[in-house]
N, C-alpha and C positions, 0 to 999 in steps of 0.2 A: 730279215730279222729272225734271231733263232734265239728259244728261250734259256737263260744258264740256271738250270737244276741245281746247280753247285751250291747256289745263291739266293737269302728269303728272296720272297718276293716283293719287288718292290715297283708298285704304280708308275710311281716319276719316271721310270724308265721304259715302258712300254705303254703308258696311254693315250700317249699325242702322237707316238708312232703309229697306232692300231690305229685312231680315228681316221690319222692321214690316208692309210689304207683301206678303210672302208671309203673313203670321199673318194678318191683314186677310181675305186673300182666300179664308182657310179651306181654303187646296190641304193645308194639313197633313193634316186631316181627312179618310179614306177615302170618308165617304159624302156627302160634296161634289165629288167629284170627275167632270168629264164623261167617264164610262167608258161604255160600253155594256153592257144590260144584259146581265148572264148575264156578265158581262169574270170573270176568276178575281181573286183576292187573290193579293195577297202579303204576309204579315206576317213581322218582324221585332222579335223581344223584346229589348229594352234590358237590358242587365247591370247589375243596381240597383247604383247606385252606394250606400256609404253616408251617410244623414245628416250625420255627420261628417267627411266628406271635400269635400278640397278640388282642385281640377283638376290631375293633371299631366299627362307627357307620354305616361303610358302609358293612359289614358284616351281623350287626342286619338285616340289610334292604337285603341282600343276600339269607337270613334264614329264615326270618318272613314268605314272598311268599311262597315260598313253603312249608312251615309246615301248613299254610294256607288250600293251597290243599291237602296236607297228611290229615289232620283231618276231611276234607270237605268228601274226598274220603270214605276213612275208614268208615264213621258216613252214608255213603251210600251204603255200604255194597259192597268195592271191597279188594282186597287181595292187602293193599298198601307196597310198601317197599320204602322206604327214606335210601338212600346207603351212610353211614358217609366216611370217611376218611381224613390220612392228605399226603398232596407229603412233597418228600424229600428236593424239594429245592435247587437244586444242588449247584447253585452260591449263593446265599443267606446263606446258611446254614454254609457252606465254610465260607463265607465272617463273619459270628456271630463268629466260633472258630476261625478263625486268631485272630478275634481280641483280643478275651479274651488269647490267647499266646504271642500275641505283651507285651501285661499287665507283663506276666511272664518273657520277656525278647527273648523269644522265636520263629521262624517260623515254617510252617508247615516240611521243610525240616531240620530243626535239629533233626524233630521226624523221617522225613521218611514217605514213603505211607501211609504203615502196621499200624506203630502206631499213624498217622493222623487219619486214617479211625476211630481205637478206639475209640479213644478220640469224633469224631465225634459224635459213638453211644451212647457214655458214656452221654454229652449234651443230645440228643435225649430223651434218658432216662429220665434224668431228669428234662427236658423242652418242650419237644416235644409233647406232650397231655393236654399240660394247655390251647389251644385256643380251644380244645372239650368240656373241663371242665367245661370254659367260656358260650360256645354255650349254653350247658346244663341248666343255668341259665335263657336262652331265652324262656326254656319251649320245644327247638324242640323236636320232636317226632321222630327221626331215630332208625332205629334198628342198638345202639350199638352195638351188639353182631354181626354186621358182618362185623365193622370197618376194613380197609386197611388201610397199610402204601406203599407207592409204591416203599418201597424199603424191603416191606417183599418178604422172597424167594419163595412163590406161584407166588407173583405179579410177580419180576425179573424174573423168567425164560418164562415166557407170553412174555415180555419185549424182553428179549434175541432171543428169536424163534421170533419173530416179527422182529426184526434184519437180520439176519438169511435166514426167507423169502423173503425180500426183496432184497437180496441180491445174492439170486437164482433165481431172477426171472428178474435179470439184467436189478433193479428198484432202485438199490445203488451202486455209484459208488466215490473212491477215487480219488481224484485231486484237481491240483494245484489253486487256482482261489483267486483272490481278497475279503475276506471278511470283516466283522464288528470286529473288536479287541480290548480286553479292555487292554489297559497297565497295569491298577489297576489289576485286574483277571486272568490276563497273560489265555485269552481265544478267543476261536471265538464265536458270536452274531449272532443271525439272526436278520432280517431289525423288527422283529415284541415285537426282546428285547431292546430295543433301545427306548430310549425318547429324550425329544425335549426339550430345555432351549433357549427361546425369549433370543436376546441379537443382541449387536449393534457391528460390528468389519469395519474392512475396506476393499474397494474393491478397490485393485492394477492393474491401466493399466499398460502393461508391453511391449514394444516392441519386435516383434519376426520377423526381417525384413518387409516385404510392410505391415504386418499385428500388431495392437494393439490387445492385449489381453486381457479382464479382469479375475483376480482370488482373492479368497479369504487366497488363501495358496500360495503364493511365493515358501515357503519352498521345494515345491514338482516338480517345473521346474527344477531339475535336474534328471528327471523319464520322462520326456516330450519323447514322441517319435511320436509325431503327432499332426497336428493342425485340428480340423475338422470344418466344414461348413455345412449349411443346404442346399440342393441338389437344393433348389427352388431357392436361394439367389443371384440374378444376380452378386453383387456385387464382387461374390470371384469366380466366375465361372471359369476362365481363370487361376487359381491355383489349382482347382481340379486334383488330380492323379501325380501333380508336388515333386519333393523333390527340397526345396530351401535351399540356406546356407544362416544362419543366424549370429548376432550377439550374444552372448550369455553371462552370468556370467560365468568365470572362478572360478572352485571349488580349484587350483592350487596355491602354493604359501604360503603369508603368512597374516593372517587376516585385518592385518593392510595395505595393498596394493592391493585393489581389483581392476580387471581385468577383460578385455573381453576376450574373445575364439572364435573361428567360428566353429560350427558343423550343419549339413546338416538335415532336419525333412522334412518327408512327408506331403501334405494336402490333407485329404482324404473330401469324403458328408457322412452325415451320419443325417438319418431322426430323432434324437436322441437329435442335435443338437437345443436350446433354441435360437429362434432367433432376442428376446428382449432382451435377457440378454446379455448386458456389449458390446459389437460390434458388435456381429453374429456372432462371430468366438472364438474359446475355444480352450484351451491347453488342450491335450488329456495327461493324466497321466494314464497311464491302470491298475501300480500296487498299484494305492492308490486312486483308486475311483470306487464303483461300476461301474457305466453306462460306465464309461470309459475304464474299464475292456472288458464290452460287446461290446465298441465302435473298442477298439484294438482286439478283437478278431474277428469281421467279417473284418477288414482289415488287418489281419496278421502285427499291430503293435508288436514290442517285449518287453518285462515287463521287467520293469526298477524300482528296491526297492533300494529309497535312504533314508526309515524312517525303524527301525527296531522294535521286538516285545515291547523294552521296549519304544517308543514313543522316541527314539532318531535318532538323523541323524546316516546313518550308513556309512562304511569306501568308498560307491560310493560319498559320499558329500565334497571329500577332506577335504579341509580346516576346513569345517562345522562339522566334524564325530566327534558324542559324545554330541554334544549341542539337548536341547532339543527342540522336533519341534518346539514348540512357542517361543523359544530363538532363535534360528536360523532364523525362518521368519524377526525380528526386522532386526536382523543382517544384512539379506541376500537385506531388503526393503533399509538400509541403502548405502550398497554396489551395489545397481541398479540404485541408484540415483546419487553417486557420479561416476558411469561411462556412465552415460545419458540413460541405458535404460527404468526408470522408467517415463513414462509420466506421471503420475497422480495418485492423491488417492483418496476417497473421503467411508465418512459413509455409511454404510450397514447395513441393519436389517436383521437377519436372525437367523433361528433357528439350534441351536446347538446339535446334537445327544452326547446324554451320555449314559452309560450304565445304564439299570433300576433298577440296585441293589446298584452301588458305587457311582453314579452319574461322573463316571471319563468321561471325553471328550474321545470320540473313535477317531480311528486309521483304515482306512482300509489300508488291506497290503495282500501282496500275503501270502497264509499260504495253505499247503498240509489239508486237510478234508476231512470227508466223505458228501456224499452230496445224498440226497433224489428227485428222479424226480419226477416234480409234474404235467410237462403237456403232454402231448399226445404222443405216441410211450415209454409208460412209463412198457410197459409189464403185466398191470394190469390184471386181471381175470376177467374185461369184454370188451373182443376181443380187445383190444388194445388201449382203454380209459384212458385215463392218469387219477391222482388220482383228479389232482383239478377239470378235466374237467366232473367225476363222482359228485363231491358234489354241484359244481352249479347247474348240472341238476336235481339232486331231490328238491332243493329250487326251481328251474325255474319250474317245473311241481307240486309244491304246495304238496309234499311229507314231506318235510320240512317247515313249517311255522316261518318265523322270526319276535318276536314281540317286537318293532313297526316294524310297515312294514318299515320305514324309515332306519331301521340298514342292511336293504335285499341289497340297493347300495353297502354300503361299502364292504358289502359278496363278493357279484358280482364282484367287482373294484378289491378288492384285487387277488381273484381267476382266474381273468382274465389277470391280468397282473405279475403274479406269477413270482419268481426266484426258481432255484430247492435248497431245504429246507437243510442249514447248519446243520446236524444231531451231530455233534462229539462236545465235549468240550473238553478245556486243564486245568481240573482243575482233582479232587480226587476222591471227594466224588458225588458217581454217580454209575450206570450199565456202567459199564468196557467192554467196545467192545470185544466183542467177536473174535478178530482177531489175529492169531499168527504169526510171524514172523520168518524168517528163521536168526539165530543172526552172520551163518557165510559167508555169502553169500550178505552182506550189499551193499557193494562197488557194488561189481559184479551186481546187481537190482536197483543200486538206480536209473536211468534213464527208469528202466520199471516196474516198481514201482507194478502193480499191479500182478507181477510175484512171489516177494517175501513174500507172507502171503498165509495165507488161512484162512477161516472164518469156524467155527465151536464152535459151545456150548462147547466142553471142550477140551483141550492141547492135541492135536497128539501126540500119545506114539512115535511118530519117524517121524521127519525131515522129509516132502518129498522133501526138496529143496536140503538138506546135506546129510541127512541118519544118522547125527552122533551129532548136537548142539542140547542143550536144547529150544528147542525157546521160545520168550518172546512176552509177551502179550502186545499189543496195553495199551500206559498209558491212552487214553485219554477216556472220557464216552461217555452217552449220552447227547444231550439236555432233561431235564427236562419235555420237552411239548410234548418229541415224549413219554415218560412211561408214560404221563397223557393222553396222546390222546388214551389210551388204555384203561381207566377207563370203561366204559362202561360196557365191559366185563369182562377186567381183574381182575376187582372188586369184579367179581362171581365166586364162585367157578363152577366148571363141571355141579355138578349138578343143581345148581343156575339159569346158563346161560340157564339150557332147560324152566324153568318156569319164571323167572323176566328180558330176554332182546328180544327182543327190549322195551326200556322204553319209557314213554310218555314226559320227558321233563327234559330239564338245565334250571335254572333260574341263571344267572350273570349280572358283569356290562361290559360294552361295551370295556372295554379294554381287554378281552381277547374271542371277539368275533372270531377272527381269530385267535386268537393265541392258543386257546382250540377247543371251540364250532366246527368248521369247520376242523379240525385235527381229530376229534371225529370221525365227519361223517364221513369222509374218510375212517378214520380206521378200522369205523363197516361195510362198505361197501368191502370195500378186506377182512378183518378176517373172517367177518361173514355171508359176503352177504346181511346183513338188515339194512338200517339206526338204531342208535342208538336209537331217539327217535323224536316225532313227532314234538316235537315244544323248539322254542329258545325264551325263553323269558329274554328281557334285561331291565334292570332295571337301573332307572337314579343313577345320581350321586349325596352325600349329598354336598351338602356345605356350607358354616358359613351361620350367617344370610344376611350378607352384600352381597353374591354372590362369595366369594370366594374359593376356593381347601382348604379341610379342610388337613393340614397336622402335626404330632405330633411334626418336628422339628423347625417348626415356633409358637408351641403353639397354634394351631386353630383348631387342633384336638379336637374327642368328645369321651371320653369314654362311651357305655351304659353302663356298670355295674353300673355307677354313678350313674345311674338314679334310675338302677334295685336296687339296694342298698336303695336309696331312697325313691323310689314311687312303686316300685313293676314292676318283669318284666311285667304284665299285660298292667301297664302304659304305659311302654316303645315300647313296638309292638303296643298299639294303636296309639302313638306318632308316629314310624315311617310309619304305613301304613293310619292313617291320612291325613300323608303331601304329600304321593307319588301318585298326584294326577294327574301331569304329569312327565315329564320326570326325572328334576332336581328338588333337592329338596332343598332347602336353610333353614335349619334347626331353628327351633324357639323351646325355651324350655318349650315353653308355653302351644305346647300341649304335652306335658307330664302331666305336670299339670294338661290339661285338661281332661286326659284318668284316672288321678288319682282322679278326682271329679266324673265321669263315671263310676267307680269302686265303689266309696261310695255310687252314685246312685244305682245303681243295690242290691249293699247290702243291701240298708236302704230300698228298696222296697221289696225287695225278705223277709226283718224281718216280714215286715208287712203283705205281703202276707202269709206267714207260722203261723203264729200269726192267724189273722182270718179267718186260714183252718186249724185250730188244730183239730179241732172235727170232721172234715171230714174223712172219713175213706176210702171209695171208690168213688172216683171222677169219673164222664163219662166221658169215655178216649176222644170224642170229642161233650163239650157242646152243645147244641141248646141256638139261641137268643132269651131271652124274652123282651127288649126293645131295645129302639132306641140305647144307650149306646152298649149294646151287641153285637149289628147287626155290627155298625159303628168298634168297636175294632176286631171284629173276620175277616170281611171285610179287613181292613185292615192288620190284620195278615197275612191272605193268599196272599193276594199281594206282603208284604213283604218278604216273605217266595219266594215267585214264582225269584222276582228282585233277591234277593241273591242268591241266585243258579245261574241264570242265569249269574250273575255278577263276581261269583266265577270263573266261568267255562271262562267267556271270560277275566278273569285276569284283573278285573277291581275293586281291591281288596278295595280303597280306597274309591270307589262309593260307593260299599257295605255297608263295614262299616259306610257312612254315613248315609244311608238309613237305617241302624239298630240303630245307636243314637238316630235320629232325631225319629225312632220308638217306641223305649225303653223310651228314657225320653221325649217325648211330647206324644203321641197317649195315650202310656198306663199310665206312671205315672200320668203327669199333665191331663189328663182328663179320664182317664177311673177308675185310683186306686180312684180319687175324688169322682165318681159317683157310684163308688163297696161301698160307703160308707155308702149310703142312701140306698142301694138296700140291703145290707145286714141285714139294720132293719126291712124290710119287711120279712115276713116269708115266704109269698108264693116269691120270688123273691130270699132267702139266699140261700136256696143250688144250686141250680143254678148259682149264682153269684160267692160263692166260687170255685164251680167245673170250670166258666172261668178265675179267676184269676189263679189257681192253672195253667193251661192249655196255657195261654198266658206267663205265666212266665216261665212255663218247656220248652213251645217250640223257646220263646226268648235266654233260655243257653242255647241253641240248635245250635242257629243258630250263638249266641257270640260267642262261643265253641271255633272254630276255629282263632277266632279273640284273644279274652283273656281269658286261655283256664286255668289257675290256679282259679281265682275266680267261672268260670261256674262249675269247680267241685267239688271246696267246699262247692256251695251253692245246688248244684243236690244229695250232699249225704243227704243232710235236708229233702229229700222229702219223704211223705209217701207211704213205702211198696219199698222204691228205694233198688235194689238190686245190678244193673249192675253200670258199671262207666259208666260214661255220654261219656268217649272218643271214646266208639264203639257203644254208645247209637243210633238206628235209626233217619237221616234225616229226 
């Protein structure tokens, strides 16, 4: 492929020839590369995208960073590896085939497990690698060739033993507890899947004898098994440790005649308790609210489910059984009023948890899981360090660097105030717990629940609870983020893990800094014994121009390919790390535009530079100044050369790059290609001149490379006596 100067320049015709030829030459691949031996690595773990996903603009900005450093690295002579892959998805992936079977008429259950799962892979198949495909278009440089999926059986059985381990080392354990439930998903949530929709509802004073209550859920005071108070609060002092009889909504009867009851509830203190909100005083509901869970469990409250999994009242709601929560509240707000205990209502702003895949409104409700310890007395492998209280201290001793340092609180906050981690799901498609059950001895265990199984990578040829059933396997999986928080490793094969882990770095955005990043650590910290890698680098968020959450079902999403389609991905990655100058980036299409005038720049300089050093045949690989012009451009070469590096390295990608624009088309175009012009008529002054234009423009795609990295190497195979490709070409 040879480039025609004759003609702008134009992407469509040389970027999916370049990429071909970097894939070709196997530079992607670390242990092809001509490093020297003993050279260090650098690895960089790709943030699985999911199966299900399709490229937007906050992706491009996911990818660009760190291909950035892959190339930066690489071009500096170390052993880079860039680890692609995609996760499975668990709920997500799920939730795409239901719906294309809803289409047929169809549920997952008319198929069945077995041929759900199919059907799943079958999708996969043929959807499942199109946001690589995508990527691919950006230009990254990962080494294909060692792509995971985290539901291939290398990965799974990492997975499985990971399971397994924890599990021996009586750091997992089954029970009963109050969690996050999606009715839509029919699953359990941890606090970190769960989003939040601003929204206005009501908050109901309710009387519960000497004391008024405020709630946002009426629905759920028939679960009420305690009133709690804040310890310091004069006010209710003299009811602490009391059980009083109260007035109450009768669930008896018939809907049309609602009625009081008197039933007796405890008031316990409890430091837990908000004691601005609504009186000081809160209705303790234990099996349908976290904290209230943890409120009735240091006070031996007893759980009381009157909502069931599908988000309806259940047969403890009398008269209410079978109406759906939010129906029943109406009902139940009507029926408190018309028997006087409703004192008052009044608007409330608050945020609403939904699930982050269906968007349906959650449910906490008591549900049997498996559950992950994450703080202290956890069994861990170092002397009895619970897992979160290991990953804050490598950040806290600057083992881990999180950047901006600003995202180091939230690390902190979350890990500090930890709940022990929902591991199980109730959906299909996933890693299948490894646990068996004994199928005849059900009754007989169901109140010592952890008598009846045993956990083991594959099916006991024989009962040890019976001696004589086949036992059957645990239906429910994992969560999704416990077989991603094994990436690190899991992602290497044997031999892999001894040369490319511990890696140097995640680049993501802030929403799954704990919900990945800090799972990671942990994880390479008990498997492996070594943090995964050295630094977290979090990356703002795009949004429209106005300042808003770009999202595709409101239409304010952004496709790149549009772009790349358009202007070339070159254009497109200068666009995004253009703007990412700080945190958020409020997206303007104008510098694409701009990186696509920067693109014709460079070509229309680069023609002319090539043009008068035709005749050149051996350049001095580093000119001398012979005037003021000379002095002034090679000076500042080096300067820039010096900032960009340095800039690279401290992930200040956008400075960079401006520093090499404002290099490239002012220093050298507008004043130095001017002044190469006069000097070249000079004879004692031309070779010379040619040899530093030649010189500042090889070491300018040098240093673009990484920035926009399809035009620097079409334009570096124009060069005379070029042999190598520019992509492992020497920094």
């Amino acid at each position: 492929m040879s480039a025609d100067f004759s003609k702008p320049y134009d992407p469509k015709q040389t970027e999916s020839e370049i990429y071909d030829l970097w894939e070709k030459s196997g530079c992607f691949n670390p242990d092809n590369l001509p490093v020297k031996k003993g050279s260090k690595s650098f690895v960089v773990y790709m943030p699985l995208p999911n199966v299900t996903g399709t490229l937007h603009v906050g992706h491009a900005l996911d990818n660009t960073t760190p291909d950035i450093l892959i190339r930066y690295y690489r071009m500096k002579g170390k052993r880079t590896l860039w680890l692609p892959g995609t996760d499975h998805a668990g709920i997500a992936t799920q939730y795409v085939v239901e719906k294309q079977l809803k289409k047929e008429g169809k549920t997952r259950f008319d198929l069945g497990r077995e041929r759900f799962i199919e059907r799943v892979w079958e999708w996969k198949k043929e959807y499942g690698g199109k946001i690589l495909e995508q990527l691919k278009k950006l230009g990254l440089s990962a080494d294909w060739s060692r792509t995971r999926f985290t539901m291939d059986n290398v990965y799974a059985a990492d997975v499985i033993d990971a399971f397994i381990h924890y599990y021996k080392k009586n750091m997992l354990y089954r029970g009963l507890r109050t969690v996050n439930w999606c009715p839509r998903c029919q699953t359990s949530l941890s606090d970190l899947e769960l989003e939040y929709k601003e929204g206005q509802t009501m908050l109901y004073y309710i009387k519960y004898g000497p004391f008024t209550l405020a709630t946002t859920r009426p629905e759920t005071k028939f679960g009420d098994t305690g009133i709690a108070v804040h310890p310091r609060d004069p006010k209710y002092k003299q009811y602490v440790g009391k059980e009083l009889e109260i007035e109450s909504l009768s669930v008896e009867g018939s809907l049309d005649a609602p009625a009081k009851k008197k039933n007796n509830i405890t008031v316990v203190a409890d430091e837990a308790v908000d004691r601005e909100f609504g009186t000081g005083a809160v209705k303790v509901t234990p099996a349908h609210d976290l904290t209230d869970f943890e409120i009735g469990n240091r006070h031996n409250l007893p759980l009381v489910q009157v909502i069931d999994e599908r988000g309806r009242m259940n047969e403890k709601a009398g008269k209410y059984a079978g109406m759906k929560a939010e129906d029943a509240r109406k009902k139940i707000v009507e029926d408190l009023k018309t028997v006087g205990l409703l004192e008052k209502d009044e608007p409330y702003a608050h945020n609403l948890a939904v699930c982050y895949r269906c968007g349906h409104a959650i449910e906490p409700i008591p549900s049997t899981q498996w559950f992950l310890k994450m703080s202290s007395g956890g069994g861990s492998a170092s002397g009895g360090e619970g897992l979160a209280e290991r990953a804050l201290d490598v950040v806290k001793k600057k083992k881990v660097i999180i950047q901006p340092k600003n995202f180091e609180k939230t690390y902190v906050s979350w890990l500090s105030n930890i709940r022990d981690w929902t591991v199980s799901r109730q959906i299909w498609w996933g890693h299948q717990l490894p646990v068996w059950f004994c199928k005849n001895k059900k009754e007989e265990f169901s109140k010592r629940e952890k008598e009846n199984f045993v956990v083991v990578a594959e099916k006991p040829k024989v009962c040890p609870f019976c001696k004589e059933c086949d036992m059957e396997q645990s239906p429910d999986v994992l969560d999704t983020w416990f077989s991603s928080a094994l990436w690190p490793f899991a992602g290497l094969s044997k031999e892999d893990r001894k040369k490319y882990y511990p890696g140097n770095l995640v680049s993501n955005a802030r929403e799954i800094l704990n919900l990945w990043d800090a799972r990671m650590i942990f994880s390479g910290l008990e498997f492996m014994g070594k943090i995964p890698f050295q630094n977290v680098l979090i990356h703002g968020t795009v949004l429209t121009k106005d300042g808003k959450r770009m999202s595709k079902s409101l239409g304010t999403g952004i496709d790149p390919l549009k772009y790349v389609d358009e202007y070339g991905a070159d254009a497109t990655r200068f666009a995004v790390i253009w703007q990412a100058s700080g945190q958020d980036i409020r997206w303007d299409e104008a510098a694409v535009i701009a990186g696509r005038k920067f693109t014709n720049k460079i070509w229309n300089a680069s023609r002319f530079v090539l043009e008068q050093t035709k005749d050149l045949k051996s350049p001095n690989p580093k000119p001398v100044a012979k005037t003021k012009a000379d002095t002034k451009i090679l000076k500042t070469l080096e300067k820039t050369k010096k900032n960009t590096g340095k800039y690279i390295e401290s992930f200040q990608f956008s400075r960079a790059l401006h520093e090499l624009y404002d290099f490239f088309w002012h220093e050298f175009c507008d004043r130095y290609l001017e002044a190469s012009k006069k000097q070249i008529e000079n004879e004692k002054l031309k070779r010379n001149t040619q040899a530093i234009l030649l010189y500042i423009l090889k070491e300018s795609l040098k240093m673009l490379h990484p920035f926009i990295p399809f035009i620097t190497e079409t334009i570096y195979r124009e060069f005379p006596g070029s042999s190598s490709l520019l992509i492992i070409e020497k920094w």
